[in-house]
SEDOPA-234011 format. One record per residue: residue number from 1; residue in three letters; x, y, z of N, C-alpha, C in turn. Coordinates in pm, whole numbers, always signed. Each point is the difference from the previous one (the first is absolute). Layout:
REM SEDOPA-234011
[NUM,'ala',[X,Y,Z],[X,Y,Z],[X,Y,Z]]
...
***
This chain:
REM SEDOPA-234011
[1,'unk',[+3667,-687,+1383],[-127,+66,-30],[+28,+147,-32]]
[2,'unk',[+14,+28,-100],[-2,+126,-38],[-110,+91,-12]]
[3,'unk',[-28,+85,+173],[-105,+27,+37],[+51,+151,+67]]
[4,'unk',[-110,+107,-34],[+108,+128,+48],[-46,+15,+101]]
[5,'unk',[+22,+15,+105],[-98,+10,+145],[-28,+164,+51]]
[6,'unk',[-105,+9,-8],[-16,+150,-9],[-11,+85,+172]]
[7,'unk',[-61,-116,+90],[-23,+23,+95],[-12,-121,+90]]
[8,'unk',[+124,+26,+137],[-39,-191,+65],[-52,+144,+149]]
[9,'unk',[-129,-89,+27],[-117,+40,+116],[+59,-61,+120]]
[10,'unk',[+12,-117,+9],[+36,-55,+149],[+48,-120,-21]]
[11,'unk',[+110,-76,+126],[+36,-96,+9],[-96,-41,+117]]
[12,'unk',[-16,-147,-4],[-87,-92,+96],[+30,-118,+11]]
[13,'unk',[-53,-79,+78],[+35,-161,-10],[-140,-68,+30]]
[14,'unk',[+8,-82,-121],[-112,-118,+35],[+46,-134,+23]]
[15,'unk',[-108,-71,+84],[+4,-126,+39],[-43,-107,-57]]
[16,'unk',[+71,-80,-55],[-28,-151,-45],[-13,-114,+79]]
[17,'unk',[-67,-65,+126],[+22,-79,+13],[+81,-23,+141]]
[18,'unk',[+26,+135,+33],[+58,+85,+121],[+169,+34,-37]]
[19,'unk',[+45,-16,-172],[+86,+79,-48],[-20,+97,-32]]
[20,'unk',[+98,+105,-41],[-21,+126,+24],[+65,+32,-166]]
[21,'unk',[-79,+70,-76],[+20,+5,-159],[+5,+146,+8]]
[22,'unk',[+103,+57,-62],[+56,+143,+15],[-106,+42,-117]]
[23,'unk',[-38,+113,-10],[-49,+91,-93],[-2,+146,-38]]
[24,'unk',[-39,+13,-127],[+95,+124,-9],[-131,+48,-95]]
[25,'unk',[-74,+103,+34],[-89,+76,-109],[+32,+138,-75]]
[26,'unk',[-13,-37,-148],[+30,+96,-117],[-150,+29,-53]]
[27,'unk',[-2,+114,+10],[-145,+96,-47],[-82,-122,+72]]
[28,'unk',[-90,-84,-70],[-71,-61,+51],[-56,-130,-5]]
[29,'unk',[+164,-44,-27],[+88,-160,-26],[+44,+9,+122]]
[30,'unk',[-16,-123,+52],[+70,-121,+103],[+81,-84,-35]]
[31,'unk',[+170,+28,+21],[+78,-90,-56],[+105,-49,+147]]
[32,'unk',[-12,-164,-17],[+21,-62,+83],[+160,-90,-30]]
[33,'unk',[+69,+9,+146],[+164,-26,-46],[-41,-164,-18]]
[34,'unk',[+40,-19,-103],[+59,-189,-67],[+48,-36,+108]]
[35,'unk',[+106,+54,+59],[+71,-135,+100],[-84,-3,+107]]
[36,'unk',[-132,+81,+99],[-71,-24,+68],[-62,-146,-37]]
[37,'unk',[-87,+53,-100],[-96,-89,-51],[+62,-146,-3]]
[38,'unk',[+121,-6,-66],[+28,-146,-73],[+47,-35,+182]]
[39,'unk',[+44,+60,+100],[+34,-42,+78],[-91,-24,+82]]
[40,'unk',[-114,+35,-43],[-145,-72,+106],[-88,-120,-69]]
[41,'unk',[+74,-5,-136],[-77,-90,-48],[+79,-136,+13]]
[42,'unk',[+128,+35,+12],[+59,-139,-29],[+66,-40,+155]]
[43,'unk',[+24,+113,+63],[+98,-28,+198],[+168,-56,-79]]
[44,'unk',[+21,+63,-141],[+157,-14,-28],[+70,+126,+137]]
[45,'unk',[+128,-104,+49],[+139,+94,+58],[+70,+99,-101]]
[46,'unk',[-28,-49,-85],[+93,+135,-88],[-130,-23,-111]]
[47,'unk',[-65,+149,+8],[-73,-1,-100],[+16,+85,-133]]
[48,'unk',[+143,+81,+3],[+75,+13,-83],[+68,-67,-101]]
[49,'unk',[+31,-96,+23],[+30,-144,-45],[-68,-51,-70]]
[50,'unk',[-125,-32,+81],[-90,-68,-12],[-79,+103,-188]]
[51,'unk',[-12,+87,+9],[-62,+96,-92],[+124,-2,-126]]
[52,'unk',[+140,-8,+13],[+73,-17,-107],[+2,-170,-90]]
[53,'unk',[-60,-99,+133],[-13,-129,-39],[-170,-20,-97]]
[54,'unk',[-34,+91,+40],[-187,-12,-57],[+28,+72,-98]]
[55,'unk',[+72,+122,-24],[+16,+65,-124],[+83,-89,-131]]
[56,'unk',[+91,-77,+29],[+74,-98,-47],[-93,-128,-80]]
[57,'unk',[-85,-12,+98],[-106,-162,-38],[-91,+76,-117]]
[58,'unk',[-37,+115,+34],[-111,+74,-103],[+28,+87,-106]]
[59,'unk',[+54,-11,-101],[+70,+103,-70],[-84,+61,-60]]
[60,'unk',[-93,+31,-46],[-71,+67,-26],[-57,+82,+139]]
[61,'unk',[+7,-26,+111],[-31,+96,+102],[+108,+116,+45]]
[62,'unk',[+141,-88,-53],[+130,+29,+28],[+9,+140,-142]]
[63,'unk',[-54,-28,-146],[+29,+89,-70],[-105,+112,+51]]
[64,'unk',[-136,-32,+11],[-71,+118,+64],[+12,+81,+134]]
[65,'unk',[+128,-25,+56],[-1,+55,+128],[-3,+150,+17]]
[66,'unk',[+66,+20,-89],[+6,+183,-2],[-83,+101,-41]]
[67,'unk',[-131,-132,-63],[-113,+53,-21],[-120,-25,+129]]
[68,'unk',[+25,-105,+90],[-58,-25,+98],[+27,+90,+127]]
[69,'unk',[+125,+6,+10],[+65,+46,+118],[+39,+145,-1]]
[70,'unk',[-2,+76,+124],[+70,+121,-7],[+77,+53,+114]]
[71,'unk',[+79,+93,-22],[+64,+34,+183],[-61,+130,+56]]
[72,'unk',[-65,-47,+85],[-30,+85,+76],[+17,+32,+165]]
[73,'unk',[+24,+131,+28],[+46,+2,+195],[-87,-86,+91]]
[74,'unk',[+61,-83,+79],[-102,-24,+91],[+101,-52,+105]]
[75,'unk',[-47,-18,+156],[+81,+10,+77],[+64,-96,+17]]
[76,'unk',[+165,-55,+9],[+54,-93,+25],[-22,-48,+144]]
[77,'unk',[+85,-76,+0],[-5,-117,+124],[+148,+93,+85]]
[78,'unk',[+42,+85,-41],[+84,+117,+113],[-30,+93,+36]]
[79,'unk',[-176,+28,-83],[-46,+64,+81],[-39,+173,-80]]
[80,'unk',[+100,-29,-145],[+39,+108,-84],[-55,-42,-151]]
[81,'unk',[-46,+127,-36],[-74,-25,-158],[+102,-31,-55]]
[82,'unk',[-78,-136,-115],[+118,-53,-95],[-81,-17,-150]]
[83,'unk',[+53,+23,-107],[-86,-66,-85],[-3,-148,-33]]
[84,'unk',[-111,-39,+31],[-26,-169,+14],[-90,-26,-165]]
[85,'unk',[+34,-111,-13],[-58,-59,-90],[-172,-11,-6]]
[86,'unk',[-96,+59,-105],[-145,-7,+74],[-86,-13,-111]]
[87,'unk',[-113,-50,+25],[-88,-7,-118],[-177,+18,+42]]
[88,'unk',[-42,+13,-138],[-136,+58,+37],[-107,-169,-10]]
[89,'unk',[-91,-3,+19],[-71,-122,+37],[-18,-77,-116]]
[90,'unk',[-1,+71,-164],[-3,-47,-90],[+134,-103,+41]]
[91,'unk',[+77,+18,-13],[+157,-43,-8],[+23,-86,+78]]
[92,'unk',[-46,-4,+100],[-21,-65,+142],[-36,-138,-9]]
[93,'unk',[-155,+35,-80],[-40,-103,-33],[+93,-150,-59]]
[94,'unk',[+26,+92,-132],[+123,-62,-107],[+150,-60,+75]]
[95,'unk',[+25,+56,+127],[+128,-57,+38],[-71,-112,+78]]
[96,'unk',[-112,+29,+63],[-20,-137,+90],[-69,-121,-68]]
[97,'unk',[+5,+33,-110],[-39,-131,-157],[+93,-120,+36]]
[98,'unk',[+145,+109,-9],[+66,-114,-7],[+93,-36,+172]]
[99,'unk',[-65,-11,+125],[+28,+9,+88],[-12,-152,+4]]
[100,'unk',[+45,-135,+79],[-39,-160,-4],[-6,+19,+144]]
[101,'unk',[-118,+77,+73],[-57,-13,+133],[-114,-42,+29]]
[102,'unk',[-29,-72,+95],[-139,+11,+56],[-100,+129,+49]]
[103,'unk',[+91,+50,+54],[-17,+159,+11],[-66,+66,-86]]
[104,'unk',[+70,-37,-121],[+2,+116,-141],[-159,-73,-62]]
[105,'unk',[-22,-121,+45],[-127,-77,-49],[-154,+57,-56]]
[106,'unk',[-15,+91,+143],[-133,+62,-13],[+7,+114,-54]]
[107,'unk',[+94,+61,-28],[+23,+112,-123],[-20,-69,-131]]
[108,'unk',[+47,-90,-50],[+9,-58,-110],[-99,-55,-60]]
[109,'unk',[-93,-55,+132],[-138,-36,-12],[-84,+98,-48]]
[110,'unk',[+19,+89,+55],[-72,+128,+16],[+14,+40,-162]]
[111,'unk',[+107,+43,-6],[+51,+57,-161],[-110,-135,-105]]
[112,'unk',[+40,-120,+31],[-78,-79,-137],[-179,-5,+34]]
[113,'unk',[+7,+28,+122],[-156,+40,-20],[-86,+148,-74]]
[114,'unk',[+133,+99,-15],[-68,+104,-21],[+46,+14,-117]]
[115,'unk',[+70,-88,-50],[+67,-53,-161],[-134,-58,-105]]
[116,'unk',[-90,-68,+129],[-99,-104,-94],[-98,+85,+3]]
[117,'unk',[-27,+95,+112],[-116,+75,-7],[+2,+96,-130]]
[118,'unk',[+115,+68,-27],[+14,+106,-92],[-17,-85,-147]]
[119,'unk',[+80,-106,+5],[-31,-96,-123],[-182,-23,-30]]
[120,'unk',[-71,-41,+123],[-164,+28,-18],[-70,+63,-3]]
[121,'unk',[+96,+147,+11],[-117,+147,-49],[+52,+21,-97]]
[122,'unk',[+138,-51,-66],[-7,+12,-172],[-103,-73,-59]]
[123,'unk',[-4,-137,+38],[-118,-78,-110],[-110,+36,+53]]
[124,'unk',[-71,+67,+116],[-109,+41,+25],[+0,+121,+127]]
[125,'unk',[-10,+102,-138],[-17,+182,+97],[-96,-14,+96]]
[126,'unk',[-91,-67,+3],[-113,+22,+83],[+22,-105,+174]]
[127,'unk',[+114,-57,+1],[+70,-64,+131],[+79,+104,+66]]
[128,'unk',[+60,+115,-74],[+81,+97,+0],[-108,+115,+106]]
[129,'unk',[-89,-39,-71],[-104,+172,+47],[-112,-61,+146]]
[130,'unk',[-1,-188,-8],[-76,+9,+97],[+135,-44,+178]]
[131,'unk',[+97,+4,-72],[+112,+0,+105],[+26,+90,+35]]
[132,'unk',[+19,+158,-52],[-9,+120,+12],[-118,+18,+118]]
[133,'unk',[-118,-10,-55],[-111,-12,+123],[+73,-30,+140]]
[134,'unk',[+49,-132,+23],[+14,-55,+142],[+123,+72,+47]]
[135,'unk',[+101,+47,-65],[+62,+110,+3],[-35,+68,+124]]
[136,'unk',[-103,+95,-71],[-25,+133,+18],[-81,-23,+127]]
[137,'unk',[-93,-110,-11],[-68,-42,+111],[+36,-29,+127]]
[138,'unk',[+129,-79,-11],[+108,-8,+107],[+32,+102,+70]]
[139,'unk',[+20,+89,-105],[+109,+182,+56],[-147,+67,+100]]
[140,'unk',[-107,-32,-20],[-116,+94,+34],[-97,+57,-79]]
[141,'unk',[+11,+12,-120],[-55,+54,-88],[-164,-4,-12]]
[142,'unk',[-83,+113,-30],[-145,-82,+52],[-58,-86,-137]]
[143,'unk',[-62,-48,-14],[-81,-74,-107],[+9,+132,-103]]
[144,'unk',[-92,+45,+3],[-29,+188,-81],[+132,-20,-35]]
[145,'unk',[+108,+21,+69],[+129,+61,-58],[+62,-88,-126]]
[146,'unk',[-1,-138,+87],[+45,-117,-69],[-88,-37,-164]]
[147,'unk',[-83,+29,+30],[-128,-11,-154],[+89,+101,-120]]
[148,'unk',[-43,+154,+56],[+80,+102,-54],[+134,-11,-55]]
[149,'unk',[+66,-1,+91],[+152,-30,-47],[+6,-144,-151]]
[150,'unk',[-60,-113,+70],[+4,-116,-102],[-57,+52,-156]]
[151,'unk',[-83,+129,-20],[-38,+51,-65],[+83,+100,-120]]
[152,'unk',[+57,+50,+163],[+113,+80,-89],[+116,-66,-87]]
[153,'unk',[+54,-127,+31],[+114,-86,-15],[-28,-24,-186]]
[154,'unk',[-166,-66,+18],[-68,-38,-140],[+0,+163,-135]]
[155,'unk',[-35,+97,+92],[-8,+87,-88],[+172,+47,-40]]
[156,'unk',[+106,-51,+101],[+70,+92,-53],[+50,-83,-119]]
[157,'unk',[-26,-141,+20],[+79,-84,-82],[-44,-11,-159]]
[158,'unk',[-131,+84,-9],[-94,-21,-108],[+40,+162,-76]]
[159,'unk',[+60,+109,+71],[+58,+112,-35],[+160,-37,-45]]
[160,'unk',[+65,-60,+87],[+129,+16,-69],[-3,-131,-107]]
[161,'unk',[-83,-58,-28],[-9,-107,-147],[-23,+132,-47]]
[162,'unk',[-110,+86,-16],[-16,+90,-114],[+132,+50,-47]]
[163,'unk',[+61,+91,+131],[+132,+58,-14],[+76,-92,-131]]
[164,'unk',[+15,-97,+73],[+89,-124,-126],[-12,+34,-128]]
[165,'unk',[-158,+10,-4],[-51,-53,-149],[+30,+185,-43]]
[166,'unk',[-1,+103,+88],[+21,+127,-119],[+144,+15,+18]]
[167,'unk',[+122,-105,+9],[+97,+15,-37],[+92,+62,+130]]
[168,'unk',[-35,-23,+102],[+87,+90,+126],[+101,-89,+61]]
[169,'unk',[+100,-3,+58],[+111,-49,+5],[-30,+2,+160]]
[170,'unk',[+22,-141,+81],[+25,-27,+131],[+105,+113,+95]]
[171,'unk',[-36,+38,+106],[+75,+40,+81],[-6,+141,+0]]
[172,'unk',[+69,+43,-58],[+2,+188,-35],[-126,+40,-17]]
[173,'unk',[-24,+13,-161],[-108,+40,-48],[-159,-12,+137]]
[174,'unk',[-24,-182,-11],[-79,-31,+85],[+31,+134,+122]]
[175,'unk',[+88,+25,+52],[-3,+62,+144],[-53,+139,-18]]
[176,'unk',[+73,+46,-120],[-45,+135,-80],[-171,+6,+26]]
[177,'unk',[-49,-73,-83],[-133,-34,-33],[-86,+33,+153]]
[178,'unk',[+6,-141,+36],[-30,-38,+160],[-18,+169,+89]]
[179,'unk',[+128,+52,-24],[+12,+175,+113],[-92,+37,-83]]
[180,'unk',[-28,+45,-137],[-76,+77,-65],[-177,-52,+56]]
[181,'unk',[-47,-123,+21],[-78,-50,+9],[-67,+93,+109]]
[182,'unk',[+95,-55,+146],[-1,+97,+132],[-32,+122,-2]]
[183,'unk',[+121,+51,-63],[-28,+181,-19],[-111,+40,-20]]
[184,'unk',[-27,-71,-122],[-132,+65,-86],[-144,+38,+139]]
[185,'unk',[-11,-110,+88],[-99,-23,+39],[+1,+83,+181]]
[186,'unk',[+116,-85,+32],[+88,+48,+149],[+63,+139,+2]]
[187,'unk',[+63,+6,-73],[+64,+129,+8],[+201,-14,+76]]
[188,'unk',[+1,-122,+15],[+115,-75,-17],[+46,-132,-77]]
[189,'unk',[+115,+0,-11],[+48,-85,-51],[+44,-166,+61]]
[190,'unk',[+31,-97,-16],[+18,-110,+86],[+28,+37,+159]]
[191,'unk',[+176,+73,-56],[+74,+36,+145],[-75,+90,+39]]
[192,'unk',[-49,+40,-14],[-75,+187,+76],[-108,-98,+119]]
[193,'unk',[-39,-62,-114],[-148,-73,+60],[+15,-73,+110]]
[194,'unk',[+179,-74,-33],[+23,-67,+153],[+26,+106,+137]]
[195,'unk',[+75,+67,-53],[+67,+80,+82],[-127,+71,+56]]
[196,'unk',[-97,+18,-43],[-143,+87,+97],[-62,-119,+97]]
[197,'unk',[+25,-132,-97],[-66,-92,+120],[+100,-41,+96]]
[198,'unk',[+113,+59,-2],[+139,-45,+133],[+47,-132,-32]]
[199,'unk',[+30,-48,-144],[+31,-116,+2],[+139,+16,-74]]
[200,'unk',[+79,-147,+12],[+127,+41,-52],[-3,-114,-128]]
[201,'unk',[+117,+65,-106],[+38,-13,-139],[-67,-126,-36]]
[202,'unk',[+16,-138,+108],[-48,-113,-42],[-108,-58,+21]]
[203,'unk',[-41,+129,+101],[-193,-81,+41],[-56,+42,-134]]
[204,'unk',[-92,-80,+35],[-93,-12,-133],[-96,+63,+18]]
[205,'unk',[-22,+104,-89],[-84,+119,-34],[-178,-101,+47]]
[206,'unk',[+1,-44,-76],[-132,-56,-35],[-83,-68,+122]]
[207,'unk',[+106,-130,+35],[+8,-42,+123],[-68,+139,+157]]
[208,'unk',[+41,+122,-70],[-11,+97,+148],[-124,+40,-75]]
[209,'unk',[-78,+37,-117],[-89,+70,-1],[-128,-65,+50]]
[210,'unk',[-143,+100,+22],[-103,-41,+61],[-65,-68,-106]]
[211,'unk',[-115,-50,+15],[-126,-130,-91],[-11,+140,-147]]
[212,'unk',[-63,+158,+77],[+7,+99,-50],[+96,+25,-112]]
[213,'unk',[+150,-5,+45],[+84,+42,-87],[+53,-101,-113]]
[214,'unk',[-50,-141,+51],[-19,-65,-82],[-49,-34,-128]]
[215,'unk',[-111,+48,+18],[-126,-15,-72],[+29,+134,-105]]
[216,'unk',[+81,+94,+37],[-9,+125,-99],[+97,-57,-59]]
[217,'unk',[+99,-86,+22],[+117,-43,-74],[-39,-98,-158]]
[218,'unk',[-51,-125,+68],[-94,-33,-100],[-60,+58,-76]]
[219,'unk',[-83,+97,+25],[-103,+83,-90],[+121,+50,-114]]
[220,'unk',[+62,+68,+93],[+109,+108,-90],[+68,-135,-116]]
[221,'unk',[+11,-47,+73],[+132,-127,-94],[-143,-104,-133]]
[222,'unk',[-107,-23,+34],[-51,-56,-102],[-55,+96,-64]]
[223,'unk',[-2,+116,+36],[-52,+122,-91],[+103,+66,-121]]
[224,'unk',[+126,-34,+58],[+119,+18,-82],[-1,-155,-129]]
[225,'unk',[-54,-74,+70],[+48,-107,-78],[-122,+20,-120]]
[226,'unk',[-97,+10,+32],[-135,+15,-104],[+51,+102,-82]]
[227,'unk',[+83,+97,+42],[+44,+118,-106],[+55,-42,-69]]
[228,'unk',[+157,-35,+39],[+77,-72,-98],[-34,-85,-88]]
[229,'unk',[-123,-119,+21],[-43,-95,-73],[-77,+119,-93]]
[230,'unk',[-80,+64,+33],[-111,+107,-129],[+88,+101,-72]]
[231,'unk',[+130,+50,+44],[+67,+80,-75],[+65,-83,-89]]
[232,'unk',[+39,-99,+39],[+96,-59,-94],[+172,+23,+16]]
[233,'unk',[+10,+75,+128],[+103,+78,+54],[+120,-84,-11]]
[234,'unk',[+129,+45,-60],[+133,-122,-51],[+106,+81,+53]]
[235,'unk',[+73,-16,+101],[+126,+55,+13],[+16,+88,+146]]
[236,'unk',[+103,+83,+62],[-20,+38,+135],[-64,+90,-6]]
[237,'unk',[-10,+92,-122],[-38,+157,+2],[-201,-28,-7]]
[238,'unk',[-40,-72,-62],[-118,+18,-38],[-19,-96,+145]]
[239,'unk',[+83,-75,+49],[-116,-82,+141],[+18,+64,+125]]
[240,'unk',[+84,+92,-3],[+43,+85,+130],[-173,+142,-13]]
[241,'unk',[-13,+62,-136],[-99,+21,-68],[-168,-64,+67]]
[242,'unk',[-17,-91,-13],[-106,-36,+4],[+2,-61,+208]]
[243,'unk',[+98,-67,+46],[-45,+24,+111],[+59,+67,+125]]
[244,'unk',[+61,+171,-126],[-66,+127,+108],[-170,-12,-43]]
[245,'unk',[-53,+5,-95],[-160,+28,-11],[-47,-112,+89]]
[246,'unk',[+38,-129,+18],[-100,-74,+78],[+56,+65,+164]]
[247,'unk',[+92,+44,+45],[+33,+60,+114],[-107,+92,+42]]
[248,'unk',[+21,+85,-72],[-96,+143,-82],[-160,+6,+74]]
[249,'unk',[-35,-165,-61],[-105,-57,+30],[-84,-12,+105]]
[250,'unk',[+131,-82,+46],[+10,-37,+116],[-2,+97,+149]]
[251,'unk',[+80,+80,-24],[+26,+138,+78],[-184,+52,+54]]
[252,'unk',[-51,+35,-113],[-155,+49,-1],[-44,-85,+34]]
[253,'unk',[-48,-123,+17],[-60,-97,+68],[+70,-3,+123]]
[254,'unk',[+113,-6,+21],[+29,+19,+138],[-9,+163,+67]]
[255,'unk',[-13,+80,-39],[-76,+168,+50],[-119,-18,+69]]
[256,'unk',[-68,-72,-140],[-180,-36,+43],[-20,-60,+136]]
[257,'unk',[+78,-102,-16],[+12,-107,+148],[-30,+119,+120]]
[258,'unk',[+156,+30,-5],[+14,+56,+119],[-84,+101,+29]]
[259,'unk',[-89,+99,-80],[-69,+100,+18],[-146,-92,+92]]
[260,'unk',[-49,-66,-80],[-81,-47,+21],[+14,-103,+151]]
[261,'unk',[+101,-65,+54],[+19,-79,+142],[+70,+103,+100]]
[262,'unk',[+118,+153,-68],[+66,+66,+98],[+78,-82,+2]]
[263,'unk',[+1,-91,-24],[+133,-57,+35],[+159,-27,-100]]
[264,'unk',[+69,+45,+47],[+129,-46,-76],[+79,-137,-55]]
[265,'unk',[+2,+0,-131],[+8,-161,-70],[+174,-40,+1]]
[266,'unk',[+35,+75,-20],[+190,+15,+66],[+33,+35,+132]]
[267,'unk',[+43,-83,+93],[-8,+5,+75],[+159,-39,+124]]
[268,'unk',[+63,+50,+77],[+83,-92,+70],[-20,-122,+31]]
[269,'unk',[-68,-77,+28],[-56,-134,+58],[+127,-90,-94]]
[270,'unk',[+53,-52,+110],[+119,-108,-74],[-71,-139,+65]]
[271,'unk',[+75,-64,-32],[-81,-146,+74],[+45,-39,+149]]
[272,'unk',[+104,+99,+60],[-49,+19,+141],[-143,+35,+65]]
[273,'unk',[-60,+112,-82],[-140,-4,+25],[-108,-97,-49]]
[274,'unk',[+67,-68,-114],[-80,-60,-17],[-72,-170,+4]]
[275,'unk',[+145,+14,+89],[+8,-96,+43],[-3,-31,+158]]
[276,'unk',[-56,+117,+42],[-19,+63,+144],[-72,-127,+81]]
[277,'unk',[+57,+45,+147],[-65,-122,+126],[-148,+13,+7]]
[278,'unk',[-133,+125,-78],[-114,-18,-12],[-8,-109,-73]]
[279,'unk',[+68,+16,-175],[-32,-159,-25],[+54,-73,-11]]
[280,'unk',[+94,+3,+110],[+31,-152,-2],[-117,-75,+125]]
[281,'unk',[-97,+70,+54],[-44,-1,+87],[-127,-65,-65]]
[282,'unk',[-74,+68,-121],[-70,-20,-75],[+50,-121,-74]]
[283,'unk',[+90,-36,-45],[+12,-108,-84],[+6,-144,+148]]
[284,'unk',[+21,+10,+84],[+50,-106,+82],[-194,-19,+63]]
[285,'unk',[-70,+134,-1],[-140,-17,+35],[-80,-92,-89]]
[286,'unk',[+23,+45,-145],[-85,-57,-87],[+17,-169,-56]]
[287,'unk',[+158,-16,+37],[+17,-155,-25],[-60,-52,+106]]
[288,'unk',[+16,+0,+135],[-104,-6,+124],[-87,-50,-28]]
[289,'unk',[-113,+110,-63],[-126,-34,-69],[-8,-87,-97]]
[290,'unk',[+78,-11,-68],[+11,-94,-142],[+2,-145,+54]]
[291,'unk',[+74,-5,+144],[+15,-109,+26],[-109,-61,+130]]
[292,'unk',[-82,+38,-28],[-138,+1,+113],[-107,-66,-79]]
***
């Protein structure tokens, strides 16, 4: 795995089963040693062996190894950091594909169930968005939030088709765009925006904002999209262009807000708060009732 590791946070050990799976965290990846794992899945005596014999049967797992696998410190069995063989859960997955355990079973299960699900929110987005719901519902989330958010998912997907259609290129650009969106309105950019709500690189921005910050997101994002569709806007320079103005927009409608409630529409509230023991208190009350 040709992976530059910029920063490893802590070594730990988790439990499988009452085995003990070494781990090793980089920025804010969890990468777990191979010979733990294969040795809780299968109870091989030499699971060294055992991993050169599975690499052997699978050659195609055997040519991707160096893209799966990486070395990283974690504590040997003398007691002294060694670099051990380790991988991140993507990878994990992929080695215990080809594992012939009972063990390895309910992983595998697991993987072709979430194989068929993703296969049924390709032929139908709308299984995608009401699974999302039970999601969120699960985590705590209140109804209000859960409505909102499902809201936001639709609008963003109906903005970056526009993006498509005025010619913007996946990944970069999009991210370009996306910060400009923020700025315009927030006064930060993606990362700024996390970093005020205390969240790290991989939480999800959106996921932490309130029903509130939601709702300005949408506004801002189909207000951009109505531009682009009325300008006629083709290329990065003219759509970066049109939604700073729907930002712009947006910004003054969000002034008004706040003048008018006092209250602040950017806010710290991550989904620790908002997902706070009031409501979870509230959500466990009202099914109660639902069920009366």
């Amino acid at each position: 795995m040709n992976k530059k590791i910029t920063k490893i946070n802590s070594n730990r050990v988790a439990l499988f089963e009452g085995d003990e799976i070494r781990r090793v965290q980089v920025g804010n990846e969890w990468y777990f040693s191979v010979e733990d794992v294969v040795k809780a899945l299968t109870d091989s005596v030499d699971t060294k062996q055992y991993i050169k014999k599975l690499r052997k049967r699978d050659e195609e797992l055997h040519s991707n190894w160096g893209t799966i696998c990486t070395l990283l410190p974690l504590m040997a069995k003398d007691g002294k950091k060694r670099n051990i063989t380790c991988s991140d859960t993507q990878g994990l997955f992929r080695i215990i594909q080809s594992i012939p355990s009972k063990k390895a079973e309910p992983f595998k299960i697991w993987l072709a169930k979430v194989g068929k699900e993703r296969l049924d929110e390709i032929e139908q987005p709308a299984i995608a968005i009401e699974r999302a719901k039970g999601y969120y519902a699960t985590k705590g989330y209140s109804p209000e939030w859960i409505q909102t958010r499902t809201a936001s998912i639709d609008a963003r997907i109906s903005f970056t088709d526009k993006l498509k259609d005025s010619g913007i290129e996946k990944g970069f650009e999009y991210a370009i765009l996306t910060n400009e969106m923020y700025q315009s309105w927030s006064g930060f950019n993606a990362n700024e925006y996390k970093n005020f709500k205390g969240l790290g690189s991989k939480e999800s921005l959106r996921d932490n904002m309130t029903p509130m910050e939601l709702a300005t997101t949408i506004f801002s994002e189909t207000a951009a999209k109505e531009l682009l569709k009325q300008s006629g806007a083709k290329g990065f320079k003219e759509t970066k262009t049109q939604i700073h103005i729907a930002g712009t927009i947006t910004k003054e409608a969000l002034e008004k807000i706040e003048k008018e409630t006092g209250k602040k529409v950017v806010t710290h509230k991550n989904m620790k708060e908002l997902n706070s023991a009031e409501t979870q208190r509230k959500i466990a009350q009202d099914n109660t009732l639902s069920k009366d």
